[in-house]
Every structure is written in C-alpha cells, then in structure tokens.
C-alpha positions in Angstrom: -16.4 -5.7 8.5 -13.5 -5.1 6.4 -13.1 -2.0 7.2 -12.7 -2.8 11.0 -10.4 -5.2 10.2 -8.3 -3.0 8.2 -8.8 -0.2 10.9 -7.5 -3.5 13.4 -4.1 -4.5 11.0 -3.3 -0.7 11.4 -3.0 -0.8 14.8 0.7 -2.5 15.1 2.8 -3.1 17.8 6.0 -1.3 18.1 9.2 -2.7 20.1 9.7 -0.5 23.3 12.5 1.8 22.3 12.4 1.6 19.0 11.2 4.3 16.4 10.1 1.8 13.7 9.4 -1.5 12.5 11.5 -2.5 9.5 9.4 -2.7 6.0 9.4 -5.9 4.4 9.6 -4.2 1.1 9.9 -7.7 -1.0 6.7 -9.0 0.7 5.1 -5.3 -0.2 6.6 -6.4 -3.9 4.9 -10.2 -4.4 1.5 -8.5 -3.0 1.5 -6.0 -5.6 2.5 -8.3 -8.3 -0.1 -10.8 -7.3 -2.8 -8.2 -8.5 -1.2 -6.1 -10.8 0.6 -9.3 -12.8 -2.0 -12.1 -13.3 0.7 -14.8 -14.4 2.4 -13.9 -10.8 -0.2 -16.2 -9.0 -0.8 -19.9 -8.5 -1.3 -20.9 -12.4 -1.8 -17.7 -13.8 -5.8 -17.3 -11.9 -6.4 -14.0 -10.9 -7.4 -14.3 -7.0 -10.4 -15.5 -5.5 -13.1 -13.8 -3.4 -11.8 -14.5 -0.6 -7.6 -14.2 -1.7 -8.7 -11.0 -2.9 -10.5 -9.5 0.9 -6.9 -11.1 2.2 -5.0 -9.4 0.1 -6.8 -6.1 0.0 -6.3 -6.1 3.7 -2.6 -6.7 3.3 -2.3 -3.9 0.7 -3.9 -1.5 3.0 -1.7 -2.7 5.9 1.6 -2.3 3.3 0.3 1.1 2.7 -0.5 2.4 6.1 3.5 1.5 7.6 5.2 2.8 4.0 3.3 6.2 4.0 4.5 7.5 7.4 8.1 6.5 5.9 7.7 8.0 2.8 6.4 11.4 4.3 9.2 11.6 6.8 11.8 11.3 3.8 10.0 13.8 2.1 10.0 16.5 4.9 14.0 16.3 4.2 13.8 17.2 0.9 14.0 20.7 -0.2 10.7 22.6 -0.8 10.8 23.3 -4.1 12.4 20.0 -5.2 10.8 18.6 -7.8 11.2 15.3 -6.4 9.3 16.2 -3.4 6.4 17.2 -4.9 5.9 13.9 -6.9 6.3 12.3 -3.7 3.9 14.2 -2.0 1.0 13.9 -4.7 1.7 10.4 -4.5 1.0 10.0 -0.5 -2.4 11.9 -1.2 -3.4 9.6 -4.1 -2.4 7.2 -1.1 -4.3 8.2 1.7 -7.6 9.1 -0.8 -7.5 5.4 -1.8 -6.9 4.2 1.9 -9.9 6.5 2.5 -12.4 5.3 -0.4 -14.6 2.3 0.2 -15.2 0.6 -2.9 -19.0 -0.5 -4.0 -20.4 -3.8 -2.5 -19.9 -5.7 -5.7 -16.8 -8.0 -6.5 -15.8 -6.0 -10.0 -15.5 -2.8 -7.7 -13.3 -4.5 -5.1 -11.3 -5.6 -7.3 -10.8 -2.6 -8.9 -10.4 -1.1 -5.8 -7.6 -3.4 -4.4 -5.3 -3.3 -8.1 -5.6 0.8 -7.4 -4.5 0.0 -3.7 -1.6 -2.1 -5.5 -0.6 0.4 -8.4 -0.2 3.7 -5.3 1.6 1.1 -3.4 4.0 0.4 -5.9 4.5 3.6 -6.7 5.4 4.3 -2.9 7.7 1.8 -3.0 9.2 3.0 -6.2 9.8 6.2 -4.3 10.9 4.4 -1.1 13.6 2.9 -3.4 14.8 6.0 -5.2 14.7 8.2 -2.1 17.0 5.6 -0.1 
C-alpha cells in the first residue's frame, strides 16, 4: 500500500508550458532534519508510526523531483569531471534506495526512511553546490 502511494505522489502535475516545478528545497531540508536530527522534532521524539509512513512518502516524493534535476545538471558537466562522477554515484545510490522496499518491521522502516533522508541530503548538497 505504501508503495502505491508513493508510485501515486510521483505522478505530479506540471503547469502547461512549463518545463518544471520549482523545488522547495527548504521543505526537502526540515524533512531530512526531522529524521536525520532527533532534537529537530516536536520535543526532541523521534517520529511515530504513522509520522514516519508520512514522511517516508515525502522523502521519496523529495527524491523523485530532485533527481531528474540533479541528472540534467550533471549531463552539463564535463565527462571526466571529477565532480560529475560524485554526482552521478550519488543518483544511483538514489534511485537503488527509491528501488529497495525495506522489511515489514518498524526498525527496518525506519532504517529505511533515515537512508532515504541521508541520499536526499546529499542531493541537495549537490543541488546547492552545482547552482
């Protein structure tokens, strides 16, 4: 079921006419610093069940608009530049994440969403320094 919906949030609308959506980079940012920095969320709690399936979802969705972004970038970069290969090894360690389906238990779900949150930080790292 959460696959279907994540399959469903990648599915969004563009503007007629228009190439892209923007990226709400600072949204991408308090997603990934809700998992990755305990103290970030409400009292320090690390998320609940159900917080965590929400934000899993949303990591997923973060990482399925910034990797098309990050790949175009990269085609501009020379071929050999060292730069573009560490961008490039980072959209595969992306799109093996987006394509693994963690274990039915909640320890492996969780691990699975901060590993969604540490190659979407990483993308946005790049995102930043390739702007």
């Amino acid at each position: 079921m959460a696959t279907e919906r994540a399959q469903n949030a990648a599915s969004v609308p563009r503007a007629v006419g228009q190439d892209h959506l923007p990226l709400d980079v600072e949204a991408m940012r308090v997603a990934v610093n809700r998992l990755l920095d305990p103290g970030a969320g409400a009292h320090g709690v690390p998320p609940a069940a159900g917080e965590l399936e929400m934000l899993t979802l949303q990591l997923r969705g973060h990482l399925q608009l910034l990797a098309p972004e990050i790949q175009q970038t990269a085609s501009r970069l020379p071929r050999q530049s060292p730069s573009r290969c560490c961008v490039l090894a980072c959209l595969g360690e992306a799109r093996m994440t987006l394509d693994t389906e963690p274990e039915p238990t909640s320890a492996a779900g969780a691990a699975h969403a901060r590993q969604l949150a540490r190659v979407l930080n990483a993308l946005l790292d790049h995102h930043e320094n390739l702007a």
